[in-house]
ZADO-1210 file (C-alpha; in nm, 4 decimals, padded with zeros to 6 digits):
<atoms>
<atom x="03.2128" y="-02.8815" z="02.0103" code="UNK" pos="1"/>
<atom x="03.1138" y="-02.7585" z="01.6997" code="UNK" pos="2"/>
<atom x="02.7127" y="-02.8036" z="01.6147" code="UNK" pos="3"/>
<atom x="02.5477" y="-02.8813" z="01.2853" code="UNK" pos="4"/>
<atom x="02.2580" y="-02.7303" z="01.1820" code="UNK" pos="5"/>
<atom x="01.9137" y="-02.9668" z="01.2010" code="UNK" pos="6"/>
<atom x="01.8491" y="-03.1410" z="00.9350" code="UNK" pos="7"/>
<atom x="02.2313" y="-03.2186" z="00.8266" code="UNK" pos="8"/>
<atom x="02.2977" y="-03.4431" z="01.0793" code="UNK" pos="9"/>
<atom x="02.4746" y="-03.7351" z="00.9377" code="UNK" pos="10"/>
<atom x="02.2176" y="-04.0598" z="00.9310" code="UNK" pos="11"/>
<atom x="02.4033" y="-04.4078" z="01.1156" code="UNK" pos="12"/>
<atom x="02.3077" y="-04.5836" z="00.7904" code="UNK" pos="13"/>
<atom x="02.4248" y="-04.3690" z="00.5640" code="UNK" pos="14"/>
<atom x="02.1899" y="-04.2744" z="00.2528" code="UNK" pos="15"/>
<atom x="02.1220" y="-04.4680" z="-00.1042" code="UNK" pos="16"/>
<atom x="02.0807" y="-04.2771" z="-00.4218" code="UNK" pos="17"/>
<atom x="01.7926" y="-04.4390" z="-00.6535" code="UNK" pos="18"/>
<atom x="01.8871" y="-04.5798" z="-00.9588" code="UNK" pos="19"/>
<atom x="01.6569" y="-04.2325" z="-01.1353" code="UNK" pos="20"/>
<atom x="01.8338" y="-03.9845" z="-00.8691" code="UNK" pos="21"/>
<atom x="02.1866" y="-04.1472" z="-00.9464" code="UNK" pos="22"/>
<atom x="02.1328" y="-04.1457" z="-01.3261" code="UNK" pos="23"/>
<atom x="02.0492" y="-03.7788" z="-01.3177" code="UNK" pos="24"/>
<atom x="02.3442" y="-03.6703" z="-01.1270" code="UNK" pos="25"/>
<atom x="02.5761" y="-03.9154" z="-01.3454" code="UNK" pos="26"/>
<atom x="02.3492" y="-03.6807" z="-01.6575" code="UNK" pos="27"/>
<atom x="02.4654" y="-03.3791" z="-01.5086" code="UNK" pos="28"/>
<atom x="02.8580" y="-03.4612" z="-01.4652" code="UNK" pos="29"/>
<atom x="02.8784" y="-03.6497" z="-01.7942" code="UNK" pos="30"/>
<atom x="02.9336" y="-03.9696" z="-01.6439" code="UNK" pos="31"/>
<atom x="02.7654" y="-04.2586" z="-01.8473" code="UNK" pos="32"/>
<atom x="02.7492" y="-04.6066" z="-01.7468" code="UNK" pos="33"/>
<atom x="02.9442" y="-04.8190" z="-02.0189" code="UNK" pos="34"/>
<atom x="02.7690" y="-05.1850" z="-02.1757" code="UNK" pos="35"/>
<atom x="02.9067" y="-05.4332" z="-01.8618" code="UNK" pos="36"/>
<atom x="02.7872" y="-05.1571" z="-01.6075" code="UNK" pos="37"/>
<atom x="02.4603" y="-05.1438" z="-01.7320" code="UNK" pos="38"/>
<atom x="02.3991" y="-05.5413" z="-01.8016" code="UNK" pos="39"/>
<atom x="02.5474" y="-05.5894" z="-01.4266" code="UNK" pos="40"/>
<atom x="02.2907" y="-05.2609" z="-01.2887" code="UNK" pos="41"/>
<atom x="01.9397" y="-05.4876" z="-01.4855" code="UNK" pos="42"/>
<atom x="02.0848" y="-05.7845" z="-01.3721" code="UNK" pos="43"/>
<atom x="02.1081" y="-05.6875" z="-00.9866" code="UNK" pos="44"/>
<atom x="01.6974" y="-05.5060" z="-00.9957" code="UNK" pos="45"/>
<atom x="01.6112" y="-05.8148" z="-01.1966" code="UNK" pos="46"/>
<atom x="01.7245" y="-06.0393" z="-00.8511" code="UNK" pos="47"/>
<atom x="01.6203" y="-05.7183" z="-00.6604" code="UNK" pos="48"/>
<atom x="01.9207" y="-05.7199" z="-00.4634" code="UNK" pos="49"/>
<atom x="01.9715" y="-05.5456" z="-00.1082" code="UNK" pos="50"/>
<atom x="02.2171" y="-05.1962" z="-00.1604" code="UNK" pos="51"/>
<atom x="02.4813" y="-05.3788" z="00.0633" code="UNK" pos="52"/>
<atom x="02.4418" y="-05.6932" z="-00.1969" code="UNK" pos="53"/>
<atom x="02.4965" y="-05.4250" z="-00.4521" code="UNK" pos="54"/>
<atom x="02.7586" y="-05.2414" z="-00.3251" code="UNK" pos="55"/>
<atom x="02.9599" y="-05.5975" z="-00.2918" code="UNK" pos="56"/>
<atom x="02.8893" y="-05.6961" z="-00.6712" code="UNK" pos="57"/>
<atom x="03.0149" y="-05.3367" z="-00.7952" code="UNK" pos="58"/>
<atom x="03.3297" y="-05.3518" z="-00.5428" code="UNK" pos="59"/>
<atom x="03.3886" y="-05.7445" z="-00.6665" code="UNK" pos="60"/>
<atom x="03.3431" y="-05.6481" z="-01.0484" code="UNK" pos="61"/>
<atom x="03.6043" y="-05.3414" z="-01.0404" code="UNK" pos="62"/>
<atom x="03.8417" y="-05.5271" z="-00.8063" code="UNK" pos="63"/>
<atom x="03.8013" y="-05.8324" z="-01.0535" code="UNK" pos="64"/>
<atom x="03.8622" y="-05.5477" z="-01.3695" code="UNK" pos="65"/>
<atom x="04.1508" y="-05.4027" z="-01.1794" code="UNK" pos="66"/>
<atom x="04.3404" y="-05.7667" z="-01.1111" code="UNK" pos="67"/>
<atom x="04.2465" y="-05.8758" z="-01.5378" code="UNK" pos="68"/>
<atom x="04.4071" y="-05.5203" z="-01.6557" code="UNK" pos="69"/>
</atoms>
């Protein structure tokens, strides 16, 4: 059985960037959030949303954008 080293051990939640780690990564790799992404990102802390909640509003909105185009 192969052993990983303390420390690295994969959580049973899993782990949630913050919105100021995620937009410095996104800095780094060039990635920028376009107008709808943004409105939908203040709209969700503005009804301070659970990440699960969040993660199903950004699933639904690209699923939604991929059915439209």
């Amino acid at each position: 059985m192969k052993k990983t080293p303390k420390g690295l051990k994969p959580s049973g939640s899993g782990h949630v960037l913050g919105q100021r780690t995620f937009a410095a990564i996104t800095a780094v790799e060039g990635i920028s959030l376009n107008a709808a992404s943004r409105k939908r990102l203040a709209d969700m802390n503005k009804r301070k949303l659970s990440p699960d909640d969040q993660r199903t509003e950004v699933i639904r909105a690209y699923r939604d954008a991929k059915s439209r185009g």
